[in-house]
N, C-alpha and C positions, 0 to 999 in steps of 0.2 A: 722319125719320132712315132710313136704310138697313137693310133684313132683315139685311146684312151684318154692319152695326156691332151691332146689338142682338142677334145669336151669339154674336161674339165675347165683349159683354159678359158674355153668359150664362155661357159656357164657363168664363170666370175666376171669376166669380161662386159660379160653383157648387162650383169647387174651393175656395176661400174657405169657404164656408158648409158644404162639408163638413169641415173640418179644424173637431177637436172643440174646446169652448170653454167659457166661462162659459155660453151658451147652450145647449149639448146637456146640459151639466149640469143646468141647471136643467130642458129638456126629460122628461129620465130622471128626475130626482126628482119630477117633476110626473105625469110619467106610474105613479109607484109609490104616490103618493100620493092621488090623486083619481080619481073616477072615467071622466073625460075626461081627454086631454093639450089639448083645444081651446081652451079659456080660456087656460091657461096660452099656449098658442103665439099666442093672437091677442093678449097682453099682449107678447111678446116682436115680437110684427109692428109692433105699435102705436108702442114704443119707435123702431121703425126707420120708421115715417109719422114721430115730430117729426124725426129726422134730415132725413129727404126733404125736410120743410119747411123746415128751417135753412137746407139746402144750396139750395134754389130761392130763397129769399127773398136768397140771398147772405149770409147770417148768417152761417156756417158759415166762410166764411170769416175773417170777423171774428173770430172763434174762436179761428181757428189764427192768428191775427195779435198774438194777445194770450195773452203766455204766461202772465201771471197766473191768466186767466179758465181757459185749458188747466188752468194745473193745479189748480185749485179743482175743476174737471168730474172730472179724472182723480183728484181725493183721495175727492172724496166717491162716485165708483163703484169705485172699492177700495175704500172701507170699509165699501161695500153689500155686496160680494162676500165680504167677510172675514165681517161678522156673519152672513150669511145661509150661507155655509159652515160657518161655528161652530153655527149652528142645527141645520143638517141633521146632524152632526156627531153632538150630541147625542140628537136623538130621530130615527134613522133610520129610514123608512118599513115598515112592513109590510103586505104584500099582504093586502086583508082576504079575509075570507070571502064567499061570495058573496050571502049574506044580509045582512051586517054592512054587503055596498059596497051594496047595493040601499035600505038605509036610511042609508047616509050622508048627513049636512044637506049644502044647496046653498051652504049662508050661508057657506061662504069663499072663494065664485067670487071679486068685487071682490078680495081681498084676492092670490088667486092672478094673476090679470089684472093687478094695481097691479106687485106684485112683478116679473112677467114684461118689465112697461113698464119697471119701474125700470133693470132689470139690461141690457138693451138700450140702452133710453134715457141710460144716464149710463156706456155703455161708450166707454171713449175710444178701443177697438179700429174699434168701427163709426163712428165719426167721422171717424178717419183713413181708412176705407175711400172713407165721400163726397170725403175733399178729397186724395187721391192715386190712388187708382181710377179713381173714376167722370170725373174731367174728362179723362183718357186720351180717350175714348167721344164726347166732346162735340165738333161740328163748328159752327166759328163764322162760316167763310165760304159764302157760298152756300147757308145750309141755310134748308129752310120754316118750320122751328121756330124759335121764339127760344129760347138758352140753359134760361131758366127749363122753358119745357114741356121738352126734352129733359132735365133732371134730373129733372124730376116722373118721368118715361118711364123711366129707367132706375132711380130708384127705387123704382118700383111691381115694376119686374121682379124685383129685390131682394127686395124684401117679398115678393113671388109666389116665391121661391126660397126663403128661407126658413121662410116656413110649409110647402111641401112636403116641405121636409128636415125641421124639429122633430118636425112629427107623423108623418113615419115612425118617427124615430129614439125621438118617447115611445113610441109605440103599440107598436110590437115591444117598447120592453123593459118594456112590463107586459105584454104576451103571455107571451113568451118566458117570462119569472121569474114571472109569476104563480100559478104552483104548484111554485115553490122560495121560501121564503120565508128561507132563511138567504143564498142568492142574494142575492133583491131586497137582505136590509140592507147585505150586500156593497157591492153596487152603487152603493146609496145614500150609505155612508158615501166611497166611490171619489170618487160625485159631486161631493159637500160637501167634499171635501177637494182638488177640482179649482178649487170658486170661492174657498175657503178660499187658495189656492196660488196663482192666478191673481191677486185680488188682492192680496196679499201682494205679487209680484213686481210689479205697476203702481205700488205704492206707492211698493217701492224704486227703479223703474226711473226714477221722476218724482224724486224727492227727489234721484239722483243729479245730476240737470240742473239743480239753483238751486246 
């Protein structure tokens, strides 16, 4: 592929991945909540490797060829986003103290990592980003690459974009808020009321289409 085309791709990419989401939300809650945002953002990366693979394997396609299967994916990642806004909702995070984070258990990495995979992995935002996006980017004639590696290629960039964006965006806001503690629940319940909102409106937005 061309330095060319994989700027370009960047450039939109990034404007993408900055426009806040079910993702920065979960970011920010993850960052107020734990004592790393890193697990959290490589559960959120991870979700978008199965996309990379759907889309190379030509799955993905399949996908969006079948609106059933669409909208089963889109039901049940709104109603990940609903409960899991509902969650945050009710027990919004607090900045612990610095003795209290030093002894916090490890034991809910998995469970932070599963979730981060889920909310990515079953977003029908980033699905549509593989199969209206990224084949913009892809050159069928003349190129060295077959199709497939060049999805891998500019799905990795993806990924590489955004884990640089989540973990800025946790990490400053448990800086930032980290000795505002009515801040952080602020913030928090903002969060949870963004995936809360988010999937609420996939729901209705898929329901209005059968």
């Amino acid at each position: 592929m061309h330095a060319g085309t994989l700027l370009s791709f960047l450039a939109v990419d990034l404007l993408l991945v900055c426009v806040p989401g079910a993702d920065w939300a979960y970011a920010v809650a993850a960052g107020l909540r734990n004592r790393s945002v890193a697990v959290a953002v490589g559960g959120l990366v991870a979700g978008y490797a199965l996309h990379t693979l759907l889309a190379a394997a030509g799955l993905a396609v399949l996908v969006a060829g079948s609106p059933e299967l669409l909208t089963a994916l889109t039901a049940a990642g709104a109603g990940y986003l609903v409960w899991l806004g509902w969650s945050v909702l009710r027990r919004p995070a607090a900045v612990p103290a610095a003795e209290a984070d030093a002894e916090a258990p490890a034991a809910t990495a998995p469970r932070v990592f599963l979730r981060g995979a889920t909310i990515s992995g079953l977003n029908p935002k980033g699905l549509l980003l593989y199969l209206s996006v990224l084949p913009q980017f892809l050159t069928t004639r003349g190129a060295r690459l077959p199709v497939a590696a060049q999805t891998a290629a500019l799905g990795l960039l993806h990924m590489a974009c955004c884990a640089a964006v989540y973990l800025t965006v946790g990490t400053l806001a448990r800086a930032v808020l980290r000795a505002r503690p009515a801040a952080a629940r602020a913030v928090t319940r903002t969060s949870g009321a963004a995936m809360l909102g988010i999937g609420a409106l996939l729901l209705v937005e898929r329901l209005a289409t059968l």
